[in-house]
KERO-141246 format. One record per residue (C-alpha): x, y, z. Coordinates in steps of 0.05 Angstrom, whole numbers, padded with zeros to 5 digits, always signed. Layout:
# residues N
XYZ/...
# end
This chain:
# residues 425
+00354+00189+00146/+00319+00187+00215/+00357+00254+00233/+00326+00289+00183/+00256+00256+00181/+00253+00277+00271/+00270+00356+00251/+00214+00356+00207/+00138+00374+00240/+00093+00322+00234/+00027+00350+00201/-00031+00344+00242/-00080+00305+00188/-00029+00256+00170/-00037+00221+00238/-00111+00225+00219/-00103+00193+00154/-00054+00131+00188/-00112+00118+00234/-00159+00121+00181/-00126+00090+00123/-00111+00021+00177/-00183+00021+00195/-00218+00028+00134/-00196-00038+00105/-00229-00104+00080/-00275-00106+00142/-00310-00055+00106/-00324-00107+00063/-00349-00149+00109/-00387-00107+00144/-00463-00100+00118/-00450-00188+00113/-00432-00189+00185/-00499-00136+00209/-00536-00172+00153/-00578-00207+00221/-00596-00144+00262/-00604-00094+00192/-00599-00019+00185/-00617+00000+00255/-00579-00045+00289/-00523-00039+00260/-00513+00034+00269/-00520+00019+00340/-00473-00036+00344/-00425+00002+00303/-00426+00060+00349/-00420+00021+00407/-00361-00016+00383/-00328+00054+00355/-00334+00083+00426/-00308+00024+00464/-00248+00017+00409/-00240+00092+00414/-00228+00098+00484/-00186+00034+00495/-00134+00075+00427/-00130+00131+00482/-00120+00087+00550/-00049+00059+00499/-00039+00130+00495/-00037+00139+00561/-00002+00085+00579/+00055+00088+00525/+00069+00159+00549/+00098+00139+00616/+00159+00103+00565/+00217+00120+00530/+00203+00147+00452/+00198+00092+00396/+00165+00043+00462/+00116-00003+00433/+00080-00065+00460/+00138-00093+00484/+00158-00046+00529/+00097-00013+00552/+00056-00086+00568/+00128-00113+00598/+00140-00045+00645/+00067-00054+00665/+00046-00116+00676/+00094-00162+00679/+00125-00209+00632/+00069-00261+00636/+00024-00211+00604/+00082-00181+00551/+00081-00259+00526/+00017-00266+00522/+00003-00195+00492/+00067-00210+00450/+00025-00261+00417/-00038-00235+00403/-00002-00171+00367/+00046-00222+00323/-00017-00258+00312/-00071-00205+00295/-00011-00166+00246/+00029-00211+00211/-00044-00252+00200/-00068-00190+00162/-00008-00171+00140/-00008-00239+00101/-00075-00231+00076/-00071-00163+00050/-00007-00186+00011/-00050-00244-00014/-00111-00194-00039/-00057-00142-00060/-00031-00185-00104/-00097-00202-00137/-00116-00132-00151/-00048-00109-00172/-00051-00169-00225/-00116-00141-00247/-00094-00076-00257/-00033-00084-00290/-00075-00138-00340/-00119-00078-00345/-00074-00028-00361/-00040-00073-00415/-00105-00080-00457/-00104-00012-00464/-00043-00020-00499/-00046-00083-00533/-00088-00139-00554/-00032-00188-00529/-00043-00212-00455/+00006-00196-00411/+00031-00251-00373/+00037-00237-00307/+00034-00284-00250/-00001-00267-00181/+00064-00284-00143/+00096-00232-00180/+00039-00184-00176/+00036-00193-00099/+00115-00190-00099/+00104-00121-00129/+00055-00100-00097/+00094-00109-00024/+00154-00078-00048/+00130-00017-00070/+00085-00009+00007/+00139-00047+00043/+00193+00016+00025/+00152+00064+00047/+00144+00037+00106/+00225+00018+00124/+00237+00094+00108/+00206+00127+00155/+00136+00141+00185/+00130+00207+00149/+00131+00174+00083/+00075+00132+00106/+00033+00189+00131/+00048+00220+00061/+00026+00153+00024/-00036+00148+00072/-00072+00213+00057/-00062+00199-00023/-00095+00130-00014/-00146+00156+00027/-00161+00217-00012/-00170+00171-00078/-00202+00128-00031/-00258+00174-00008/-00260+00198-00086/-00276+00119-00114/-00316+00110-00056/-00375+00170-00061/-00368+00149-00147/-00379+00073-00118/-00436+00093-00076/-00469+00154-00107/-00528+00117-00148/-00535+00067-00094/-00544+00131-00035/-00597+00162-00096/-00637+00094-00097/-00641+00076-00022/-00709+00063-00001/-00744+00061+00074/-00788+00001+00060/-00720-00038+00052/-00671+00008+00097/-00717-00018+00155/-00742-00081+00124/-00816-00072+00126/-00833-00105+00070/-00866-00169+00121/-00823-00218+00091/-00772-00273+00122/-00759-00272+00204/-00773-00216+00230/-00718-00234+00290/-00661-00189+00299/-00620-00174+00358/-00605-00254+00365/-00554-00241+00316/-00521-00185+00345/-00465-00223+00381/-00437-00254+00311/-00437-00179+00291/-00385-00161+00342/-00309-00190+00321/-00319-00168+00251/-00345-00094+00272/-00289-00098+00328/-00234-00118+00270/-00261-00060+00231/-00230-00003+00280/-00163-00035+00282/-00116+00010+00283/-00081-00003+00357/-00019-00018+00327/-00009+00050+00303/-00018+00084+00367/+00053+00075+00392/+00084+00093+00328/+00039+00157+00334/+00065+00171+00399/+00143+00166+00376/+00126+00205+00310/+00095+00275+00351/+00145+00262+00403/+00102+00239+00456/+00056+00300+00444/-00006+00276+00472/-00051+00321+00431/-00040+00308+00367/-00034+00232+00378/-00112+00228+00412/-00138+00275+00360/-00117+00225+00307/-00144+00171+00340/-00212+00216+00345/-00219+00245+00277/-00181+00180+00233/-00225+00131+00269/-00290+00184+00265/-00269+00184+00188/-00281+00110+00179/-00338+00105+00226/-00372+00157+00175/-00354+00116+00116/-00381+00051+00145/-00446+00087+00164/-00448+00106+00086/-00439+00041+00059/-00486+00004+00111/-00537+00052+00084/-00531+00045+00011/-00528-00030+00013/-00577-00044+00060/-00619+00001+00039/-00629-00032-00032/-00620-00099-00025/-00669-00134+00016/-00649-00170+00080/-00684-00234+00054/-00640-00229-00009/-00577-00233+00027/-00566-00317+00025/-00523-00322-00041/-00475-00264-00009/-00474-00300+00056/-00457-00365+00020/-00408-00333-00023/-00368-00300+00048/-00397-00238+00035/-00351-00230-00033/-00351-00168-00070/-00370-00194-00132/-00429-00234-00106/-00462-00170-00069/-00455-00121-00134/-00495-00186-00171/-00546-00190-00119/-00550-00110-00111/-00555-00113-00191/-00624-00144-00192/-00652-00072-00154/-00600-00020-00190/-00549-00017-00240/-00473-00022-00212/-00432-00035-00272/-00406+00039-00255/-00403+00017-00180/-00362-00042-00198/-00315-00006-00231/-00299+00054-00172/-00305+00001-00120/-00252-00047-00138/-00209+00021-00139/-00230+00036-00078/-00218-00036-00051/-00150-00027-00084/-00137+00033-00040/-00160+00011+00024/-00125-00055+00019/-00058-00012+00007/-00068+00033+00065/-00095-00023+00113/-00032-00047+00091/+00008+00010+00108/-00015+00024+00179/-00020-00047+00195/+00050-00062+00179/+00071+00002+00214/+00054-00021+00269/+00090-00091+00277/+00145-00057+00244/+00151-00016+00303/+00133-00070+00356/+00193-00113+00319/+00228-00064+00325/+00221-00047+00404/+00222-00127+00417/+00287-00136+00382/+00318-00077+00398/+00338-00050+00334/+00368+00025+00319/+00327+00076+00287/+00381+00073+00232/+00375+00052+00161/+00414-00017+00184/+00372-00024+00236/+00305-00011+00204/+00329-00056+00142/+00332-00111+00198/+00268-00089+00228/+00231-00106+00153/+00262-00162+00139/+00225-00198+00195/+00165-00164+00195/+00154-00170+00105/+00188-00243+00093/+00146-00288+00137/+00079-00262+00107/+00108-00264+00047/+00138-00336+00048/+00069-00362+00077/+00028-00320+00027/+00071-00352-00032/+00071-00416+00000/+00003-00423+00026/-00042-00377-00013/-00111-00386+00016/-00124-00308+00038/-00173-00283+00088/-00220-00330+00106/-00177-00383+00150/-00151-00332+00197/-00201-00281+00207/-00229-00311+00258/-00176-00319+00301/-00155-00251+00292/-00217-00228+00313/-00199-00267+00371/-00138-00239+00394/-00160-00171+00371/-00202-00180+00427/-00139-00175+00466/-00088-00126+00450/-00132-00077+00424/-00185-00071+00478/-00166-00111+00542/-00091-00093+00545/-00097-00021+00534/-00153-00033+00590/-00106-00055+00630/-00046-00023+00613/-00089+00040+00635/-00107+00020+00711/-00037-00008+00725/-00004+00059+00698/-00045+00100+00743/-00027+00057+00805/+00048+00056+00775/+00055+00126+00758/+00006+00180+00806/+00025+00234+00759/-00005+00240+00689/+00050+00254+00641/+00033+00324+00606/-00032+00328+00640/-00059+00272+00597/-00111+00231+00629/-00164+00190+00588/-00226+00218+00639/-00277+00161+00671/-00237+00141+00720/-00240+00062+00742/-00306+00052+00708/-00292+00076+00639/-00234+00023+00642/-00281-00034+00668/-00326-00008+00612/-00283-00019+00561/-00248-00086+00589/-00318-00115+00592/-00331-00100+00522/-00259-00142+00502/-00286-00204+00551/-00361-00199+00514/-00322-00206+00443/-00277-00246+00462/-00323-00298+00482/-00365-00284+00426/-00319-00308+00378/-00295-00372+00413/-00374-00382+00418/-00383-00375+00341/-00315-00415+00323/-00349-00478+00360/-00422-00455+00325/-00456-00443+00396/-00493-00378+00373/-00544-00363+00318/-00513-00347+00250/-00558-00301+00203/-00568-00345+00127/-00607-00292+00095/-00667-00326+00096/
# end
């Protein structure tokens, strides 16, 4: 199996779509919620400055995880480089941050693959069908979960189907909303509630930060071009430019029809689906947008799924050692699938418990390490392997590991309530 996946070329735009497709996730979702505080204008900047900083830490892993061995992932690369201290602690924060959403996307999976399939039975019969969410989210991970022990190149495959039916759902989702925007509520001038903003740009942040994601990909990008640099770092540019656009989209058609003052029952709510169509329904109709977006939601759960789970497949993979063989990749899922599984089936309570703490240690592995990992491979290794060099020098990397420290702190600041929260008021 592996023999013949490696003498196939990888296409170009399927790295683009792993990126993309493990980015554009729930924290979509979460998104206009979270920049609810700071608005339209603010958000765009945060999310820029957040998609830069996330941007350049994807290529410093790059660079790092070129100086190892093909199919090297965290393990390896944070172990060779900075000691063992660091690969433990690193080793943590990845198990942490993946199998925590790997959990939670089996949990909301399951939910919309019971919908569906209760959906698609009415069509056929009056009878409800009767079938459980256990077995819905059972389904649901088996069908992703193969894809993902066969080989990469299956999941590059799956990837640009979900995110070409995403991107489909999602312009039918947003197309009357994008018609109906308005300036007097894009840039809340209508003089009503506090007219305070930036104080709320810190709790804006982890969930923007959690919302370009896909670091664990990067290594399995690296093994699957065969440590071409070029294709890997265009990926990372044009997947994570892809969701950027998309957030930027859906920023502007919800907060540019429902009023910032009107955002409390979606804020007390979690910033729930359901709860923003109501409140957007009061401004335009979205019985239509209801519809495309929980297909859209469907999708982008399913390829969050997919890159996410690529990635600690890979890391589990490195960490234990495990041949690229169908025996050894059979191994490889077991770990990473049954303990999300177990926990989801066990202990169903879905995204909101660990969120936060995976923004935390987000924080981490995805912007600090690869900081690091970047200045300790230049001292390490003088020569850039292939000629690839992420350009800045010393301060781009102190750029970037200052932006991991700020978040970081941010969200041990808002876990003990120590900053200002935005309640749509």
């Amino acid at each position: 199996m592996s023999t013949s996946v490696r003498k196939q070329i990888p296409t170009r735009f399927g790295g683009m779509m792993i990126v993309a497709g493990t980015a554009i996730g729930a924290g979509m979702l979460a998104n206009p919620t979270a920049t609810a505080g700071v608005w339209f204008g603010g958000s765009v900047l945060i999310l820029l400055y957040v998609w830069l900083c996330m941007y350049l830490s994807g290529l410093m892993l790059l660079e790092a995880t070129l100086h190892f061995p093909q199919g090297a992932s965290f393990h390896t690369v944070v172990r060779g480089l900075l000691g063992p201290g660091w690969s433990l602690v690193t080793g943590f924060a990845v198990a942490f941050v993946l199998y925590s959403l790997t959990y939670a996307y089996i949990f909301v999976g399951g939910g919309l693959t019971q919908n569906s399939l209760l959906a698609i039975a009415a069509w056929f019969t009056e009878q409800p069908l009767a079938v459980s969410r256990e077995l819905s989210s059972l389904l649901f991970l088996l069908i992703l979960a193969t894809s993902v022990w066969i080989s990469t190149r299956v999941v590059d495959r799956f990837s640009t189907i979900l995110i070409g039916g995403m991107l489909i759902s999602f312009f039918l989702s947003t197309g009357t909303l994008l018609e109906s925007v308005t300036t007097a509520v894009l840039f809340d001038h209508q003089g009503q509630g506090e007219s305070q903003y930036w104080r709320y740009a810190w709790a804006a942040l982890p969930v923007c930060l959690a919302s370009f994601g896909y670091h664990g990909n990067v290594p399995s990008l690296v093994s699957y071009y065969n440590k071409d640099a070029k294709p890997v770092a265009r990926s990372i540019l044009w997947g994570s430019l892809l969701a950027l656009g998309i957030y930027l989209l859906w920023q502007l058609a919800v907060q540019g029809n429902l009023p910032r003052t009107e955002f409390a029952p979606v804020l007390s709510a979690g910033g729930d689906v359901s709860a923003l169509l109501a409140a957007l329904n009061v401004y335009v109709t979205t019985d239509a947008v209801a519809r495309s977006l929980n297909a859209f939601a469907f999708m982008a759960i399913a390829s969050s799924f997919l890159g996410v789970t690529l990635g600690l497949f890979d890391y589990i993979r490195d960490l234990f050692g495990f041949a690229d063989t169908a025996r050894g990749r059979l191994k490889a899922a077991a770990i990473t699938f049954l303990p999300p599984l177990l926990a989801c089936l066990i202990l169903p309570t879905g995204f909101v418990t660990v969120m936060g703490y995976v923004g935390l240690m987000a924080a981490v592995w995805a912007a600090l390490v690869p900081a690091l990992l970047a200045y300790a491979a230049r001292k390490q290794f003088p020569r850039a392997v292939g000629g690839y060099q992420v350009v800045g020098g010393v301060w781009l990397i102190a750029f970037v590991g200052v932006f991991a420290v700020i978040v970081f702190v941010v969200q041990l600041a808002l876990l003990v309530e120590w900053l200002p929260v935005f309640n749509g008021q």
